[in-house]
py3Dmol code that shows the C-alpha trace and the ligand (Angstrom):
import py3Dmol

protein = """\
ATOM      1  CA  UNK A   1      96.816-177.377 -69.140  1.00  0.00           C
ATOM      2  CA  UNK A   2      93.235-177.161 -70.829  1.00  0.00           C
ATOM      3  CA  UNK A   3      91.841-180.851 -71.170  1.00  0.00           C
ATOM      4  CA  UNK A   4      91.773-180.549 -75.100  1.00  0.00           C
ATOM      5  CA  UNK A   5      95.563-180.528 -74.778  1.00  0.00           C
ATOM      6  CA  UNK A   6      95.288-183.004 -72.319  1.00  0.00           C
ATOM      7  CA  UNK A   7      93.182-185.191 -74.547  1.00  0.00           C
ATOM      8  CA  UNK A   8      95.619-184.880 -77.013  1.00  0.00           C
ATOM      9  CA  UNK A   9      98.426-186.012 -75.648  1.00  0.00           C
ATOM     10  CA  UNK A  10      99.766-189.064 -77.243  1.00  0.00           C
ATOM     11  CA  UNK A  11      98.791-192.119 -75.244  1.00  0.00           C
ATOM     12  CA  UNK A  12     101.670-194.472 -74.221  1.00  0.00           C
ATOM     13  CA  UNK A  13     101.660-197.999 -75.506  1.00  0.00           C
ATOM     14  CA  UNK A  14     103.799-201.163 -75.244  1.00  0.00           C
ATOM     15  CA  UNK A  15     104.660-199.513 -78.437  1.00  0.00           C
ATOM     16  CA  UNK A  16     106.029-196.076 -77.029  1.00  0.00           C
ATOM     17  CA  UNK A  17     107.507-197.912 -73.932  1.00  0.00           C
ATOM     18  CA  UNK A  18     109.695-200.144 -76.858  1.00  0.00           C
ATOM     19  CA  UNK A  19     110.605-196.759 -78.582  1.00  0.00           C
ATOM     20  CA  UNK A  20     112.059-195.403 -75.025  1.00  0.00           C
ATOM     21  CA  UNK A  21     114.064-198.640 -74.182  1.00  0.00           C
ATOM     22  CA  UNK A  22     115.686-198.225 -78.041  1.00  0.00           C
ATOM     23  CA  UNK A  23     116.044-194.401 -77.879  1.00  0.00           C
ATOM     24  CA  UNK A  24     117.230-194.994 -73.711  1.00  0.00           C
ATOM     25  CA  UNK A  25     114.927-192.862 -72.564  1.00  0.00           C
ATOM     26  CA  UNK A  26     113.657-193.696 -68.764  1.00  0.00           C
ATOM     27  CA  UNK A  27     110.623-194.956 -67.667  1.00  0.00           C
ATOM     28  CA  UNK A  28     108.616-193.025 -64.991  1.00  0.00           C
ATOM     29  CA  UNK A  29     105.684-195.857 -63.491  1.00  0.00           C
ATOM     30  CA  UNK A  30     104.017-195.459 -60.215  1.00  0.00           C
ATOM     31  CA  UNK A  31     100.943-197.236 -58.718  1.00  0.00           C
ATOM     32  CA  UNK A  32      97.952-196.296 -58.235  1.00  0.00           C
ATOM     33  CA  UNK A  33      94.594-197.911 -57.228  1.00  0.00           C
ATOM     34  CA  UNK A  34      91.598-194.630 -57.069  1.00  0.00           C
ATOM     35  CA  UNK A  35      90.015-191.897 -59.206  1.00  0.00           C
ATOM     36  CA  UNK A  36      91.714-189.022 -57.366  1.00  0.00           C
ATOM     37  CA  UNK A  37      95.233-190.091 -57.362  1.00  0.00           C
ATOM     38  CA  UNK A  38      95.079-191.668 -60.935  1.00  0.00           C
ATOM     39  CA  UNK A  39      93.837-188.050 -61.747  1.00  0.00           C
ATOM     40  CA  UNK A  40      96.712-186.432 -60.629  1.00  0.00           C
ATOM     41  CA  UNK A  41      99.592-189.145 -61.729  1.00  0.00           C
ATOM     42  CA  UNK A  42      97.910-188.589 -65.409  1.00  0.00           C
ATOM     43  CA  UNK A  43      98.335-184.444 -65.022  1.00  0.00           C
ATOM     44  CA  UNK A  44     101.715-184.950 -63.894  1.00  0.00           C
ATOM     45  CA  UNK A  45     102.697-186.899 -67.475  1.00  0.00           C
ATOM     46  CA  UNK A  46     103.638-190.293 -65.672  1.00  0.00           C
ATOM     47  CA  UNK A  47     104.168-193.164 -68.490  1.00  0.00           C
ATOM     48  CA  UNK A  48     102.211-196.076 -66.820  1.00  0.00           C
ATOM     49  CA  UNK A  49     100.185-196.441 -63.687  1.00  0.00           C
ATOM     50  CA  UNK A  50      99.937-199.894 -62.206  1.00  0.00           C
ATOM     51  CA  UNK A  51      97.054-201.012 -60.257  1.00  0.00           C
ATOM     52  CA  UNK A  52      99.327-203.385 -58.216  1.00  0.00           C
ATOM     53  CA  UNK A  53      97.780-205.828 -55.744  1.00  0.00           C
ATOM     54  CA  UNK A  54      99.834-203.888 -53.485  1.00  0.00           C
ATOM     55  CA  UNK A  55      95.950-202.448 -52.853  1.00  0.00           C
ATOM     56  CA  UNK A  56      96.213-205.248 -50.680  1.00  0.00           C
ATOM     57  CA  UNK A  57      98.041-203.765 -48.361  1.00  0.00           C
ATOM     58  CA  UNK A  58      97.955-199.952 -49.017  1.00  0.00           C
ATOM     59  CA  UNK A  59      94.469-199.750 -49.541  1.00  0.00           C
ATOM     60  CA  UNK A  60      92.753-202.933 -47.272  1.00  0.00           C
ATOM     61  CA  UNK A  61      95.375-203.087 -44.365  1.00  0.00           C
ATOM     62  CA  UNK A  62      95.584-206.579 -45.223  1.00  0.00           C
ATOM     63  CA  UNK A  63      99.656-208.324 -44.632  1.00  0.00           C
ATOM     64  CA  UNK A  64     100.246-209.317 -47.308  1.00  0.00           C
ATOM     65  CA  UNK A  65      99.146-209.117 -51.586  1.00  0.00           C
ATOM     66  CA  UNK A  66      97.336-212.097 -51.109  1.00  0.00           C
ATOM     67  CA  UNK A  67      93.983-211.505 -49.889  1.00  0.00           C
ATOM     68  CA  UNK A  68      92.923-209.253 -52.599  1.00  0.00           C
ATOM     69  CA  UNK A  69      90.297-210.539 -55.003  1.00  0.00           C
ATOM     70  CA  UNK A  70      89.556-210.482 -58.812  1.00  0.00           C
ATOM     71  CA  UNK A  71      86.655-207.948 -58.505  1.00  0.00           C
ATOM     72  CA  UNK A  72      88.287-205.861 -55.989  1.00  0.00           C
ATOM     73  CA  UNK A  73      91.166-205.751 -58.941  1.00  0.00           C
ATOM     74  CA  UNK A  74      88.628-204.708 -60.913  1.00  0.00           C
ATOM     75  CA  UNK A  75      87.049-202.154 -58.752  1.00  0.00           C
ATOM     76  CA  UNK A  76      90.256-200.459 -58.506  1.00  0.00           C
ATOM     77  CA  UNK A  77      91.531-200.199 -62.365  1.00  0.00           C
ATOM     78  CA  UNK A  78      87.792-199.013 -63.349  1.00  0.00           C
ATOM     79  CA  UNK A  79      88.294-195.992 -61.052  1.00  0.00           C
ATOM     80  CA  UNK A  80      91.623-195.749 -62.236  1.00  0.00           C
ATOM     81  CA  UNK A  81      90.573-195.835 -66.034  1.00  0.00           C
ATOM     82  CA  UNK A  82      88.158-193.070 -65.411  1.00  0.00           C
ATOM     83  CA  UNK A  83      90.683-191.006 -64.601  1.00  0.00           C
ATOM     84  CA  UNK A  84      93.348-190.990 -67.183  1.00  0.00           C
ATOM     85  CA  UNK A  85      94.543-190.200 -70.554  1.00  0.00           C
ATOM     86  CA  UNK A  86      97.880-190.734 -71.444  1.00  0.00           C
ATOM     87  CA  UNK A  87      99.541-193.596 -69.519  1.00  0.00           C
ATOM     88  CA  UNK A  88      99.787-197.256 -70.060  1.00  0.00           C
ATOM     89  CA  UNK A  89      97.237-198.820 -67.302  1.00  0.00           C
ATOM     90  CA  UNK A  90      98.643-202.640 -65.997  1.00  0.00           C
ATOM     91  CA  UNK A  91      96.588-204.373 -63.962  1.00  0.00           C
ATOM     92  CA  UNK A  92      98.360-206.945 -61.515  1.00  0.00           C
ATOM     93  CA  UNK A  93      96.293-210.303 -62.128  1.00  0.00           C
ATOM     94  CA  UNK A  94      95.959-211.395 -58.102  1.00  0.00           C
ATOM     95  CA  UNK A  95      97.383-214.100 -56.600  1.00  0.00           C
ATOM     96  CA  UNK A  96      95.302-217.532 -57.453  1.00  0.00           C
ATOM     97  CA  UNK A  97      93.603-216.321 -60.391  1.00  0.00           C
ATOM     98  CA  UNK A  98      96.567-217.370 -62.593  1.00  0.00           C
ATOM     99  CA  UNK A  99      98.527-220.094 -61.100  1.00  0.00           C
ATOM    100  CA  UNK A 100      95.568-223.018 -61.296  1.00  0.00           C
ATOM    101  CA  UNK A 101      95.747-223.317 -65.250  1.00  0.00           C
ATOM    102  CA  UNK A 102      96.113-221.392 -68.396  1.00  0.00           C
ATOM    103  CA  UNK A 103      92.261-221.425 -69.571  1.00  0.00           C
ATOM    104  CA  UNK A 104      91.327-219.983 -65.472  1.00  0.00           C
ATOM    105  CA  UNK A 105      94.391-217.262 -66.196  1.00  0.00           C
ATOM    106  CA  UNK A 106      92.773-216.228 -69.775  1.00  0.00           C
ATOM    107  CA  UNK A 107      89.189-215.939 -68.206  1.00  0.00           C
ATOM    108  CA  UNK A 108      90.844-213.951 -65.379  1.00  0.00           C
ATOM    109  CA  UNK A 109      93.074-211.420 -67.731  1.00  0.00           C
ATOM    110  CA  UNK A 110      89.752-210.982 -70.329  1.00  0.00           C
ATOM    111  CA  UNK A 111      87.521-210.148 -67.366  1.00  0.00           C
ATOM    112  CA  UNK A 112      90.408-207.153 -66.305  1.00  0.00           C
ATOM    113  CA  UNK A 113      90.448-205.835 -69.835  1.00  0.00           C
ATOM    114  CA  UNK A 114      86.636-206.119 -70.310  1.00  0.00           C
ATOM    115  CA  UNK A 115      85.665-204.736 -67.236  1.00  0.00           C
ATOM    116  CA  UNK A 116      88.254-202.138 -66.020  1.00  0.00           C
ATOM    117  CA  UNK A 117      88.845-200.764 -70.034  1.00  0.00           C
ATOM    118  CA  UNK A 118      92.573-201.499 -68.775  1.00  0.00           C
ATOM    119  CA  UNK A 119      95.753-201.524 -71.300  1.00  0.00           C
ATOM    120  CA  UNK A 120      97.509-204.897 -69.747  1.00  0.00           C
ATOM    121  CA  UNK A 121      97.905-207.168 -67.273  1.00  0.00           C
ATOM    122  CA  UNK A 122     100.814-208.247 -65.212  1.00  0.00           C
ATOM    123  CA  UNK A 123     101.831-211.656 -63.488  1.00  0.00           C
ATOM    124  CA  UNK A 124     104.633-212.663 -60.935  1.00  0.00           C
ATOM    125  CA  UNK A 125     106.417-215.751 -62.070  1.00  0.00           C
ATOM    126  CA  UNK A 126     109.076-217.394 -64.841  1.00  0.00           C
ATOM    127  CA  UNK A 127     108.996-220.590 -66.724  1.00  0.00           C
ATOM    128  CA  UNK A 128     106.252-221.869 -64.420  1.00  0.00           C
ATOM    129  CA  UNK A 129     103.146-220.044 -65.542  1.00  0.00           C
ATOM    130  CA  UNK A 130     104.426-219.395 -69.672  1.00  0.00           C
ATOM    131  CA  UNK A 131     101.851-221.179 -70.790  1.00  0.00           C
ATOM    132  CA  UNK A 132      99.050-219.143 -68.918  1.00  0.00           C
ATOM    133  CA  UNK A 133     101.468-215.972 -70.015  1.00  0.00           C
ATOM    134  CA  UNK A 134     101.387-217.725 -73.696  1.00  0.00           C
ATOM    135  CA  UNK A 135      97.632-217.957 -74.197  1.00  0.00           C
ATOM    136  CA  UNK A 136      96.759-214.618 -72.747  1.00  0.00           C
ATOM    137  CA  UNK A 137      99.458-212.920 -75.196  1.00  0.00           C
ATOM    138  CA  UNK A 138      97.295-215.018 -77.886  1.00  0.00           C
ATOM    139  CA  UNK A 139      94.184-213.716 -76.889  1.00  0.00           C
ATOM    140  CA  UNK A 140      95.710-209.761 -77.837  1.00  0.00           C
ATOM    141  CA  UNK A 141      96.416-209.206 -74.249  1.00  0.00           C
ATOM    142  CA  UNK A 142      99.638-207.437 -72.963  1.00  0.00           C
ATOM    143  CA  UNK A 143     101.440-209.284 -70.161  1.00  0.00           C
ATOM    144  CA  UNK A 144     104.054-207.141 -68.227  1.00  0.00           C
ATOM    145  CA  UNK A 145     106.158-210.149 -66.615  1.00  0.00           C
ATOM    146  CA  UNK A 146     107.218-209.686 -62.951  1.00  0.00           C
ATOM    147  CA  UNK A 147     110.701-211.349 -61.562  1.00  0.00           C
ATOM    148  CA  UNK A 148     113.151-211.253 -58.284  1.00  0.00           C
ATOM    149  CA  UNK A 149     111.088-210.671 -55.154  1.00  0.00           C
ATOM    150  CA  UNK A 150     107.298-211.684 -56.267  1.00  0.00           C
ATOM    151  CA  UNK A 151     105.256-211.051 -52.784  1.00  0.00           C
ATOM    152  CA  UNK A 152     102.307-213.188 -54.074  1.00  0.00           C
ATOM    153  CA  UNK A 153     105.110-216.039 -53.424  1.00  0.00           C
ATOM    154  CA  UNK A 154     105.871-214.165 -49.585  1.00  0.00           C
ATOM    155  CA  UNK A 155     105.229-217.971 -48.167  1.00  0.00           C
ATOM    156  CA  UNK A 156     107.492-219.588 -50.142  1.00  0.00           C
ATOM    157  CA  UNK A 157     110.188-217.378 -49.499  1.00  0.00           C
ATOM    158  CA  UNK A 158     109.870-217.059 -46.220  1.00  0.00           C
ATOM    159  CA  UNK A 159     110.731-213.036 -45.433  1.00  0.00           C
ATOM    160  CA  UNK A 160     111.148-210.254 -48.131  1.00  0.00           C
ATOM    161  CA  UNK A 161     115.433-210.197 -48.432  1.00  0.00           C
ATOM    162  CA  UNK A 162     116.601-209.399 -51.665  1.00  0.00           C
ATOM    163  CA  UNK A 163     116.865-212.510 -54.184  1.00  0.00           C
ATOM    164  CA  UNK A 164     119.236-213.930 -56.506  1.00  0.00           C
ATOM    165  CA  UNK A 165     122.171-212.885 -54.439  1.00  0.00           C
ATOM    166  CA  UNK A 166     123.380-216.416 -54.840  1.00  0.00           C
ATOM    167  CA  UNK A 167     124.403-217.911 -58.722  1.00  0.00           C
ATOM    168  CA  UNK A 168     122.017-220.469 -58.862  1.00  0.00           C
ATOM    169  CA  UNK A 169     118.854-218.409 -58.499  1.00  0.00           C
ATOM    170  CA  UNK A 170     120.714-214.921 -60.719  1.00  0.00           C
ATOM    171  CA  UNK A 171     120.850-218.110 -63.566  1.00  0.00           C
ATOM    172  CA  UNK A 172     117.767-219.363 -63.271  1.00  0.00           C
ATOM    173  CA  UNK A 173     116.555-215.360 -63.060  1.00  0.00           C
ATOM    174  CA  UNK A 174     118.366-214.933 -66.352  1.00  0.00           C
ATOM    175  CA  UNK A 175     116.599-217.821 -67.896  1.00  0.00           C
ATOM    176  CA  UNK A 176     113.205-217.211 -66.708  1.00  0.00           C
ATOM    177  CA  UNK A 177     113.747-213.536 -68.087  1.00  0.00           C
ATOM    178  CA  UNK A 178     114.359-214.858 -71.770  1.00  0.00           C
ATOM    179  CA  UNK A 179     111.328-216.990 -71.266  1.00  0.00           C
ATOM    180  CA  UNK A 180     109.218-214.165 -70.454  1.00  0.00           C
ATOM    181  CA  UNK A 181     110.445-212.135 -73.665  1.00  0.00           C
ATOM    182  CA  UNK A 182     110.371-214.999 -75.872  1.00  0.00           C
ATOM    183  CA  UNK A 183     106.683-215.811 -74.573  1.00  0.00           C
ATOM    184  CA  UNK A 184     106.273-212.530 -75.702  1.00  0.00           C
ATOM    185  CA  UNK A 185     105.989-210.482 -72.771  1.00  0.00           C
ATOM    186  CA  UNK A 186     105.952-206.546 -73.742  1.00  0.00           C
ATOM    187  CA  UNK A 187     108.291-205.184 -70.424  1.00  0.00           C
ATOM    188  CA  UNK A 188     109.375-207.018 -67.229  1.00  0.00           C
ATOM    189  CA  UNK A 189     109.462-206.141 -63.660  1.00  0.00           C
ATOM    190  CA  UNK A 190     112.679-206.618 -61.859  1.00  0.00           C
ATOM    191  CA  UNK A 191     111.909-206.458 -58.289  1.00  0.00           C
ATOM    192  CA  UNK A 192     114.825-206.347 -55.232  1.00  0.00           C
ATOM    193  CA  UNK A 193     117.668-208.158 -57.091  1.00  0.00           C
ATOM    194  CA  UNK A 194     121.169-206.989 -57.212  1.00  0.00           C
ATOM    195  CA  UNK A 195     121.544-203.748 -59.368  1.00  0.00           C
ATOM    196  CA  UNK A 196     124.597-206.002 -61.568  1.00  0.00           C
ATOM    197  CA  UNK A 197     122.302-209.191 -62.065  1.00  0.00           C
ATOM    198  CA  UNK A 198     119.219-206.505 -63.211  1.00  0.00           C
ATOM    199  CA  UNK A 199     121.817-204.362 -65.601  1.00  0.00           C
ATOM    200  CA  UNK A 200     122.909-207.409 -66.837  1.00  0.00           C
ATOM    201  CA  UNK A 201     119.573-208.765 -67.598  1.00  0.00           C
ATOM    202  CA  UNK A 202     118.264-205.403 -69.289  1.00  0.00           C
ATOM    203  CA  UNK A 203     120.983-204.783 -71.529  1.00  0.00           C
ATOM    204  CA  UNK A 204     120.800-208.855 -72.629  1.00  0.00           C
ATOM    205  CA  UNK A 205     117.120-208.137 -73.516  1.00  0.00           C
ATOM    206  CA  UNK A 206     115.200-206.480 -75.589  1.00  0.00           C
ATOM    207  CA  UNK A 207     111.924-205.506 -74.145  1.00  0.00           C
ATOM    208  CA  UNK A 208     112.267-202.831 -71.610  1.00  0.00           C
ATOM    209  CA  UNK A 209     113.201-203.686 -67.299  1.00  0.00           C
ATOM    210  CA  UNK A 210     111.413-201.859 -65.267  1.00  0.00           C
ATOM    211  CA  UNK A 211     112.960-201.799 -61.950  1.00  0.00           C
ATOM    212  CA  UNK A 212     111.794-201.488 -57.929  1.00  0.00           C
ATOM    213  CA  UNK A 213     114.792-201.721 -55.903  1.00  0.00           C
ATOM    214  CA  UNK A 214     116.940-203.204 -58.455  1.00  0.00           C
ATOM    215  CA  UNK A 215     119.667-199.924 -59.134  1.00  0.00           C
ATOM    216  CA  UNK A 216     119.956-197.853 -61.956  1.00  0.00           C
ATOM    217  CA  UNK A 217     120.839-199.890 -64.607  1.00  0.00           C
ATOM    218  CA  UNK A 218     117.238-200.798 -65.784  1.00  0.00           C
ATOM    219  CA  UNK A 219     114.803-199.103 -68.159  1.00  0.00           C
ATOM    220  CA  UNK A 220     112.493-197.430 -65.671  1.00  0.00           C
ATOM    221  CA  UNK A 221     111.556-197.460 -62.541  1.00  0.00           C
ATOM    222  CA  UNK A 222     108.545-198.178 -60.353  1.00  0.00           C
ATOM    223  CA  UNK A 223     107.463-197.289 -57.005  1.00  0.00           C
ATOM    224  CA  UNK A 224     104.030-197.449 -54.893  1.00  0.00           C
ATOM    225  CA  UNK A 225     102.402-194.456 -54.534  1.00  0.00           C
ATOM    226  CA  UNK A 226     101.838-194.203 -50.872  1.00  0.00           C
ATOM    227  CA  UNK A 227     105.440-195.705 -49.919  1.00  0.00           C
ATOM    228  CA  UNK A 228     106.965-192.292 -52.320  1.00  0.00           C
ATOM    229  CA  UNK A 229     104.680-189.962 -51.025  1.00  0.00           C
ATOM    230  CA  UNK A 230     104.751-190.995 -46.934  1.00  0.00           C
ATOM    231  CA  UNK A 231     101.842-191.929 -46.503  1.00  0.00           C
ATOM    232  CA  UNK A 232     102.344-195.031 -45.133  1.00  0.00           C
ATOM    233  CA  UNK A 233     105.878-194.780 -43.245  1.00  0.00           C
ATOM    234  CA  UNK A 234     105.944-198.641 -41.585  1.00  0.00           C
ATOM    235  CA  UNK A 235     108.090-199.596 -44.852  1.00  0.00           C
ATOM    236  CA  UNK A 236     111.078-198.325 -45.341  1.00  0.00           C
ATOM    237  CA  UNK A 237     113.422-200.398 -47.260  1.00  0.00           C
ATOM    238  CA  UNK A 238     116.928-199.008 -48.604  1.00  0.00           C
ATOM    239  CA  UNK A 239     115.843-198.859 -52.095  1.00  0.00           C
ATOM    240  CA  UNK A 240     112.389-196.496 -50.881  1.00  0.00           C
ATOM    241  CA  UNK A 241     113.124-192.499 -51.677  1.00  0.00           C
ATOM    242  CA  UNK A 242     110.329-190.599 -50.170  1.00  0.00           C
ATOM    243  CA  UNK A 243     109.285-187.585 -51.856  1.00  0.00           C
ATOM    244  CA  UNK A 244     107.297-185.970 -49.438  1.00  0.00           C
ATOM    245  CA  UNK A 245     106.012-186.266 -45.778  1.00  0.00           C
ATOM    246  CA  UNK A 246     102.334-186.949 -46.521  1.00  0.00           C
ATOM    247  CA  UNK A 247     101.755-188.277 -43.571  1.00  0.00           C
ATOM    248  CA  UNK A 248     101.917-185.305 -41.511  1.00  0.00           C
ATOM    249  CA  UNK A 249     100.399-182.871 -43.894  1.00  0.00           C
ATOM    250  CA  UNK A 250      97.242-184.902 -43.463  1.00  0.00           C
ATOM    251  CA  UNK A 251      97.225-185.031 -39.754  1.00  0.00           C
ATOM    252  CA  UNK A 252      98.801-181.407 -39.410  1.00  0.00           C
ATOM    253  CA  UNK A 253      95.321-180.634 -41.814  1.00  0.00           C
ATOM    254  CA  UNK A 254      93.175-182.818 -39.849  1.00  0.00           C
ATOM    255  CA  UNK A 255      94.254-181.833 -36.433  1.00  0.00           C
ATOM    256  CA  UNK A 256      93.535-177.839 -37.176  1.00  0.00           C
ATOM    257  CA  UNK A 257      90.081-179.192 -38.638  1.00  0.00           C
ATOM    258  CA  UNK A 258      89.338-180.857 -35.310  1.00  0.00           C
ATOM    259  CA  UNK A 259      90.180-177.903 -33.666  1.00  0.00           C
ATOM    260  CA  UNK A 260      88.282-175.751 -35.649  1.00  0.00           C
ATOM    261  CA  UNK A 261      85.524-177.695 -35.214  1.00  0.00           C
ATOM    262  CA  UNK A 262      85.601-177.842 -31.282  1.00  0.00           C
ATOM    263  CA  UNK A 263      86.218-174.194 -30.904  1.00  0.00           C
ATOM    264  CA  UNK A 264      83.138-173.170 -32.936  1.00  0.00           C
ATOM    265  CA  UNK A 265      85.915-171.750 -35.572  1.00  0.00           C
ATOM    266  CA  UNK A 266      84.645-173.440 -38.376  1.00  0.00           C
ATOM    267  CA  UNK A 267      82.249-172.603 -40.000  1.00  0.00           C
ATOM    268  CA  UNK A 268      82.489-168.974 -40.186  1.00  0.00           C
ATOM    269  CA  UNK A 269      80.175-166.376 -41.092  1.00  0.00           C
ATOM    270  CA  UNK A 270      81.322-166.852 -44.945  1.00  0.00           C
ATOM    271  CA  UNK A 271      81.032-170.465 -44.918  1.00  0.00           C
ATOM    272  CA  UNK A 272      77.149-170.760 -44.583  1.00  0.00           C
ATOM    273  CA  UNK A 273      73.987-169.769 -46.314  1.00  0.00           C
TER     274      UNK A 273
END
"""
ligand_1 = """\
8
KIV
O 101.733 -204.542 -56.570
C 102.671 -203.755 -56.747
O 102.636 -202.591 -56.323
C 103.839 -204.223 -57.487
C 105.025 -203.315 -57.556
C 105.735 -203.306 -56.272
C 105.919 -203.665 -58.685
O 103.835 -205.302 -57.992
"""
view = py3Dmol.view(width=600, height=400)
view.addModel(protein, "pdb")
view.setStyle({"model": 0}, {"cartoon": {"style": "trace"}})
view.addModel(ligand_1, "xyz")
view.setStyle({"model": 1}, {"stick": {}})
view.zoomTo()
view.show()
C-alpha cells in the first residue's frame, strides 16, 4: 500500500474503539516499544499499540515492570509515534509516577502526551488511584484502566497466579471495574482473571474489555509483542499463543552471518565498491 493510502486511513480513537464494542467487532492491540516494530504493527492495520512498561522487561532485561522510568516511557512512545498512522497509541504511566498523589499523576500523564505526541495513557489499579484517574480524565487525557493481575503490584501479590479466583476479590474486581467507567475511563484492561468473571464484567459495562489471558468473552485482546512473536521464549503461560519462532530465525540468520564472515564468504565481489 502507497503511504497516501496509508495516510488516509482513518485513525482509531476511543471513539472508533466505542463504535466496535457497540457494533461487537474485536479488538486487535499488541505492544510495542521502537520505531521498527511500531512501523510494521501500523502496516499490518493493528487498532492500538501499547507502549507497556513491559519495556521493562522485554526491552531492559530488568525482573520485573518496575524499574522503568518516566523518560525511558517517554523515549519509547516518541519512537513509537514516529512510526504510525492509524492506531490508538497508550502509554503505560510507570510504576510510582501515579500512586504518590493525583497532582504528581497529572504532571506525569501531561508530560507522556506532550512529549511522546501519544493518544492516552494507562494505569494499573481500582478505587485506589480514581482520583489521580479523575483529574487526568479532566485535564482531556484518555485513561485506559488496567485490572486482575497488575505486575507493577508483583510485591504485593507475591507470584503472578491468576486473580479473583476467589468471590471476595471477583466482587471487589466488579466494583473497581464500575469505578473505572464511571471515573470515566475510555476501555479497561482485564489481565489473568477467570474467562466467566471477565465475560461477566464486559457485557455489565459499557466501555470496551480488552483482555490478556482473560478468555474470549472480552472486547479485544492484547498481547506483548515479543512473547507472540518468540522472541523471548522464558514465558510461557497457558493463555500465550505464539505466532512464530522468532527466536530461531534470528540466530539461524545470525549464525550463517558469522559464518560468512569467518570463511571470507561475505562480502562478495558484488557487495563492494
Ligand atoms: O505492559 C504491558 O505490556 C501490559 C500488558 C501486558 C497489558 O500492561
Amino acid at each position: 500500500m502507497s503511504t497516501a493510502n496509508r495516510v488516509n486511513k482513518t485513525k482509531v480513537t476511543t471513539h472508533v474503539l466505542q463504535e466496535m464494542k457497540l457494533k461487537g467487532e474485536k479488538i486487535a492491540m499488541l505492544t510495542a516499544y521502537d520505531f521498527s516494530m511500531a512501523k510494521i504493527l501500523d502496516q499490518a492495520d493493528i487498532d492500538v499499540i501499547l507502549v507497556g512498561d513491559s519495556a521493562s522487561n522485554v526491552m531492559a532485561g530488568h525482573k520485573t515492570t518496575l524499574p522503568i522510568t518516566l523518560n525511558d516511557m517517554i523515549y519509547h512512545a516518541s519512537s513509537v509515534m514516529r512510526a504510525v498512522n492509524r492506531p490508538l497509541v497508550v502509554v503505560d504511566l510507570p510504576f510510582g509516577t501515579y500512586q504518590g498523589n493525583s497532582k504528581e499523576a497529572l504532571n506525569s500523564a501531561i508530560r507522556i502526551m506532550k512529549e511522546s505526541g501519544a493518544n492516552a495513557v494507562k494505569m494499573e489499579g481500582g478505587h485506589e488511584i480514581v482520583e489521580s484517574i479523575e483529574r487526568i480524565i479532566s485535564a482531556g487525557i484518555p485513561v485506559m484502566g488496567h485490572l486482575g493481575l497488575t505486575p507493577q503490584s508483583i510485591h504485593k501479590f507475591g507470584t503472578y497466579v491468576v486473580r479473583a479466583t476467589q468471590d471476595d476479590e471477583a466482587e471487589q474486581l466488579k466494583k473497581d471495574a464500575m469505578i473505572l467507567q464511571e471515573a470515566g475511563c475510555f476501555s479497561l484492561i482485564l489481565e489473568k482473571i477467570p474467562a466467566k468473571l471477565a465475560e461477566e464484567v464486559t457485557q455489565s459495562m459499557t466501555i470496551p474489555t480488552i483482555g490478556i489471558g482473560a478468555g474470549g468473552g472480552v472486547d479485544g485482546q492484547v498481547l506483548v509483542l515479543h512473547d507472540m512473536l518468540g522472541i523471548t521464549q522464558d514465558f510461557s503461560p497457558r493463555f500465550l499463543r505464539r505466532y512464530h519462532n522468532l527466536k530461531e530465525e534470528i540466530m539461524g540468520a545470525v549464525q550463517m552471518y558469522i559464518n560468512d564472515v569467518k570463511t571470507k564468504d561475505f562480502p562478495n565481489e558484488r557487495e563492494q565498491y
